[in-house]
ZADO-509131 format. One record per residue (C-alpha): x, y, z. Coordinates in steps of 0.05 Angstrom, whole numbers, plus 5000, padded with zeros to 4 digits. Each point is the difference from the previous one (the first is absolute). Example, Ala and Ser with C-alpha at 12.3 -4.5 7.8 and 13.67 -1.06 7.14 Angstrom:
524649105156/502750694987/
***
This chain:
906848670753/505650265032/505749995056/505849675002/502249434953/505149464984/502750214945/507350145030/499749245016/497749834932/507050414973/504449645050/497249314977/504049584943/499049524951/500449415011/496049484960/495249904945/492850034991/495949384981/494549874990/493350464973/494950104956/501150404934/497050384940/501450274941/502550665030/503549675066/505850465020/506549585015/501549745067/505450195045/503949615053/497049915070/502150435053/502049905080/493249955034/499050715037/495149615057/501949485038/495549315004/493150175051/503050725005/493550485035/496350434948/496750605024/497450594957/500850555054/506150284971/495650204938/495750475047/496350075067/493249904966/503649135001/498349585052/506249775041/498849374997/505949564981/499149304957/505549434985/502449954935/496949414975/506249534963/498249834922/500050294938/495650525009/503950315055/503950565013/506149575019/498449774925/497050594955/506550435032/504749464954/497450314946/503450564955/495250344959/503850645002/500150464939/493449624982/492450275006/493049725019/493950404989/493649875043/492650224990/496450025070/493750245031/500250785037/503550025067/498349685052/495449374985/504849564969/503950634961/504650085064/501949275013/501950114922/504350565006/503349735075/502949364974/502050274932/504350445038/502249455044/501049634933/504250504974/504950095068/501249264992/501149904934/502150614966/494550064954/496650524981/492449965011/495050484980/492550005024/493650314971/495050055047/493250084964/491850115030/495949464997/495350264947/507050044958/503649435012/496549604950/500550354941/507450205014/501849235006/496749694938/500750564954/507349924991/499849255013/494849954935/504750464952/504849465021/504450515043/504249855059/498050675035/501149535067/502949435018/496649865068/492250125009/494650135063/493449934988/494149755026/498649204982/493750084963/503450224949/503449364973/494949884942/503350664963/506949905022/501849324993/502349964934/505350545014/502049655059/507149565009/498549335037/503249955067/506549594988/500849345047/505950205040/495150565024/492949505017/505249635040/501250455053/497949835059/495550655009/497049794929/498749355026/496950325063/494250364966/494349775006/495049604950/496150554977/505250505000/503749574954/493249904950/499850725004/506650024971/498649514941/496950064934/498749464956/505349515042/505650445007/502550515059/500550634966/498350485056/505149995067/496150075057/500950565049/493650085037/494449555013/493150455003/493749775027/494150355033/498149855073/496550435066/502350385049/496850065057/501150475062/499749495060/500150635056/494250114976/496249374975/503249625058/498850495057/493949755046/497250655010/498850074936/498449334988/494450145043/497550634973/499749774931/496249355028/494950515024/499250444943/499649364943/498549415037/506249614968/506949895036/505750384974/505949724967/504349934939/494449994939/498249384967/496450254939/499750704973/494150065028/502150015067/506250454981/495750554976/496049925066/505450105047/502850504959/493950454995/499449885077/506750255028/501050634937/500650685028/501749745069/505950185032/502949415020/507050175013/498350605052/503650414963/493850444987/500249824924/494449564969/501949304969/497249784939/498049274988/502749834941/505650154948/500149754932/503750184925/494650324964/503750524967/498249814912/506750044972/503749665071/498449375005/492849925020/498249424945/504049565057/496250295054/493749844971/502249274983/501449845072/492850195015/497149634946/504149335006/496049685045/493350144965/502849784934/504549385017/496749464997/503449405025/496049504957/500350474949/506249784945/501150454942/500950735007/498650645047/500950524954/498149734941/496849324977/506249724978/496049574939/496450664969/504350585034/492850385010/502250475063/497449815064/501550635035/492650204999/497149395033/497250005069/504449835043/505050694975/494550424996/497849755081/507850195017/499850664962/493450175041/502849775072/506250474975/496150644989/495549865064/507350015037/501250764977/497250255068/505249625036/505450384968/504850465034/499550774965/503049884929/498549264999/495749964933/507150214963/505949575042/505949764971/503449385025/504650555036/493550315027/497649335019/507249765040/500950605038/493050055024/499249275034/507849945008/499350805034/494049745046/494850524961/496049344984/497949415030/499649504944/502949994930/502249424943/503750024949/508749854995/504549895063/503350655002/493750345047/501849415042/507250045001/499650755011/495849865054/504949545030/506150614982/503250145068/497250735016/493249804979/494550175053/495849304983/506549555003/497349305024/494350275008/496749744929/498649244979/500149664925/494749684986/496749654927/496050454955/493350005021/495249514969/492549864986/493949705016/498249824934/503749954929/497050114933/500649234958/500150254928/498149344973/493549995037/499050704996/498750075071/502250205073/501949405039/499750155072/506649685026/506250305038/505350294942/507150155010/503550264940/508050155014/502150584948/507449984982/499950654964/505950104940/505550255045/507150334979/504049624956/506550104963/503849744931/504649964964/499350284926/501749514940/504050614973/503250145055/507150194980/502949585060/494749535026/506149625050/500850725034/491750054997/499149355043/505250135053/496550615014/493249695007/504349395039/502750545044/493150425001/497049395034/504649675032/499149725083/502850645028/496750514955/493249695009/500449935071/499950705002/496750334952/494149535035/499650345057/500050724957/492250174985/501350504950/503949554962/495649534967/503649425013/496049455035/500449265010/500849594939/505349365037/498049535053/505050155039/495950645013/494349745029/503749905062/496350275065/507749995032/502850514946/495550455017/499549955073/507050274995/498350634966/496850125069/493549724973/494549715057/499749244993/491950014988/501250584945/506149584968/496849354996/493150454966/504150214950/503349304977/494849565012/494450444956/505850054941/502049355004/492649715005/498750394934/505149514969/495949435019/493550224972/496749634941/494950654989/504450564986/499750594951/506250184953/500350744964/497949964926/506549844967/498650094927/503050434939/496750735003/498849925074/500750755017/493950164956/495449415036/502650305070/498750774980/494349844978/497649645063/502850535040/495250584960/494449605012/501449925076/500950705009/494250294957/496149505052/503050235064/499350764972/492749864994/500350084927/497749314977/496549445045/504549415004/495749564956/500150534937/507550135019/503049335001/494549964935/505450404971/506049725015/497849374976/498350364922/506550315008/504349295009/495849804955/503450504944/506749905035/500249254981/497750134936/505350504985/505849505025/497149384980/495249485025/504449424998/506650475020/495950245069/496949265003/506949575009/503550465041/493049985046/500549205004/506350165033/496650455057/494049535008/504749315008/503350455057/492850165031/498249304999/506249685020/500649604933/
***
């Protein structure tokens, strides 16, 4: 980060009254006197000044204690916070913007560590086991509660009762909590959804043409099924006129980048029962893996008959990969996060409002694993896949100084627009962001606004959605999946014999942690699932 800062204010401003309230620890430095606010009440935030690579756009500082009218009271000069976040951009730059916006306001000093995904999990429990406060302030992806609760510091009250806490949503907030308390603040609220080209699927030329050639009308898919037959129809077709073929589809399928999540959205349907109670992953009574059961392996099948559909370089995307290629107009269709979406929706993008939202696809039948049989109904399976999160350390050496940041981090102004940022990870997790009007102003289409909220906001409302595996030793059940997707989509293994293996591998993994360890903190996933 960079430019010009307000740190000449900051010197000019006195002393003036004490500090309050906050939450302490063992180690909790001393607090100083508040400070002259350095923002006025519902003064315009804009990040520009931080570099021409910013939107413009200009948001009112929301009034409360989250705010910068607020956090600038503080004086946390001559004090330091140390943060552990993901590589830059996906969440690592957010990090690393309002930590130095953190430290023009307040005087602190704030230092980030920005860390690669395959990294990040190691580097955070490590120290947090040994009983180290190596960092104060955490960003990680939600999954991984089951390992780091126990390290974790409760969010105090004064903090759930801001009115952006109050604001998230339901199952942002039971992503948050483990075992009845809030220990994770969220940030981000993740879930997995299509995106759909409407120039293309919407255009009555082709429309027509595609009527001819398959006998079925065109349009957003309703199963994956119909996904993989649009996509197959319109790849290698220049659709754009700009003399370079388009490619159907683009997906994460890259082993160590996130692909387990990619292949969950494509299984969800087959697998989610709705009169099914009791666990997706695992049968929550005998924790015997179900990863290998039918309706997976029919998902991990439809994913490697996709591969054609791919755009050169497909069978080894990244989420980056995957959001520049539908939100850069190379593809046609893609699901997975918001931030294709959003980048689709960025102001010098060649598809702006030109794209829909729509739900994940679905399927004709689901696999009813207390019959042991297809049933031939309808499925719709939401996915609300882990998403970033942050925390607070219980060792943190000043957990007061921790919260404000995450307070400031997230408050109405920040969010507002690090939403409309694709590359920064950040996507709706309040209700006040599922409205159509908010959008619309970021020079959003009506039709493409009111996609966008009512498909997030409908997930919400589901009673058959899917939740991430949120366990202890989750990063070994997820590699694991993710070897035995890609030794499948390399052609190594058929899906049945891979996912074979992935179940013997959990399997071990549970017995190495601990049947009943793995088996409560699974209750907690499967009450989510089920809406219990």
């Amino acid at each position: 980060m960079r430019n010009n800062s307000y740190k000449g204010m900051i010197a000019a401003a006195a002393v003036v009254a004490l500090t309050a309230t906050g939450c302490t620890s063992q180690h909790q430095a001393e607090s100083k006197p508040d400070k002259p606010a350095l923002f006025k009440p519902g003064s315009e935030i804009s990040y520009r000044k931080y570099g021409k690579d910013y939107p413009a756009t200009k948001v009112k500082d929301v009034p409360g204690p989250c705010s910068y009218e607020s956090i600038s009271r503080k004086d946390y000069s001559g004090q330091t916070l140390k943060i552990i976040s993901h590589a830059v951009p996906v969440i690592g730059e957010p990090t690393r913007l309002h930590a130095r916006q953190f430290e023009e306001i307040t005087g602190a000093k704030v230092e980030v560590i920005n860390v690669p995904f395959g990294e990040l999990h190691q580097k955070i429990l490590t120290p947090l086991q040994a009983g180290q406060p190596a960092y104060d302030v955490m960003f990680y992806p939600s999954l991984w509660i089951g390992d780091m609760a126990p390290h974790l510091a409760p969010v105090p009250k004064k903090y759930l009762d801001t009115p952006g806490m109050k604001d998230v949503t339901r199952a942002y907030m039971d992503v948050a909590t483990w075992n009845g308390k809030v220990v994770q603040y969220p940030v981000d609220g993740d879930r997995h959804y299509l995106k759909v080209r409407t120039d293309v699927l919407e255009d009555p030329k082709r429309q027509a043409a595609y009527k001819a050639a398959t006998g079925k009308e065109l349009r957003t898919p309703k199963t994956w099924a119909e996904y993989q037959e649009i996509a197959g129809f319109f790849s290698g077709k220049d659709v754009d006129g700009d003399g370079k073929p388009n490619f159907g589809s683009a997906e994460v399928t890259k082993r160590d980048d996130l692909t387990f999540s990619a292949f969950i959205s494509r299984a969800a349907p087959y697998v989610k029962h709705p009169d099914v109670k009791g666990g997706l992953f695992f049968d929550v009574e005998t924790m015997k893996p179900l990863i290998n059961t039918p309706g997976f392996v029919r998902a991990l099948d439809d994913m490697v008959k996709a591969k054609p559909t791919w755009a050169p370089g497909g069978a080894n995307f990244g989420l980056g990969d995957e959001i520049f290629s539908f939100g850069g107009g190379q593809t046609l269709m893609s699901y997975s996060w918001d931030d294709a979406f959003i980048q689709g929706q960025s102001p010098d993008s060649r598809i702006r409002n030109k794209i829909k939202a729509a739900e994940l696809p679905g399927s004709d039948e689901v696999y009813n694993l207390t019959k042991k049989a297809w049933d031939k109904k309808p499925n719709q399976a939401p996915y609300f896949t882990w998403g970033w999160t942050s925390a607070v350390a219980k060792a943190a050496r000043n957990q007061k100084m921790a919260f404000d940041y995450l307070c400031f981090f997230s408050n109405e102004a920040n969010t507002a627009l690090d939403l409309t940022i694709g590359r920064f990870g950040v996507n709706p997790y309040r209700n006040a962001h599922f409205d159509a009007a908010f959008w619309e102003k970021q020079g959003w289409d009506k039709d493409v606004a009111e996609s966008y909220v009512k498909t997030l906001s409908g997930m919400e409302k589901s009673t058959n959605r899917v939740f991430d595996l949120r366990v202890p030793g989750v990063n070994g059940y997820m590699s694991a999946l993710a070897n035995g997707v890609a030794a499948a989509l390399a052609g190594q293994k058929d899906p049945q014999r891979a996912l074979d293996e992935v179940a013997k591998e959990w399997a071990k993994i549970t017995e190495q942690i601990g049947k009943g360890k793995v088996q409560s903190a699974y209750r907690n996933v499967v009450a989510l699932e089920d809406n219990s």
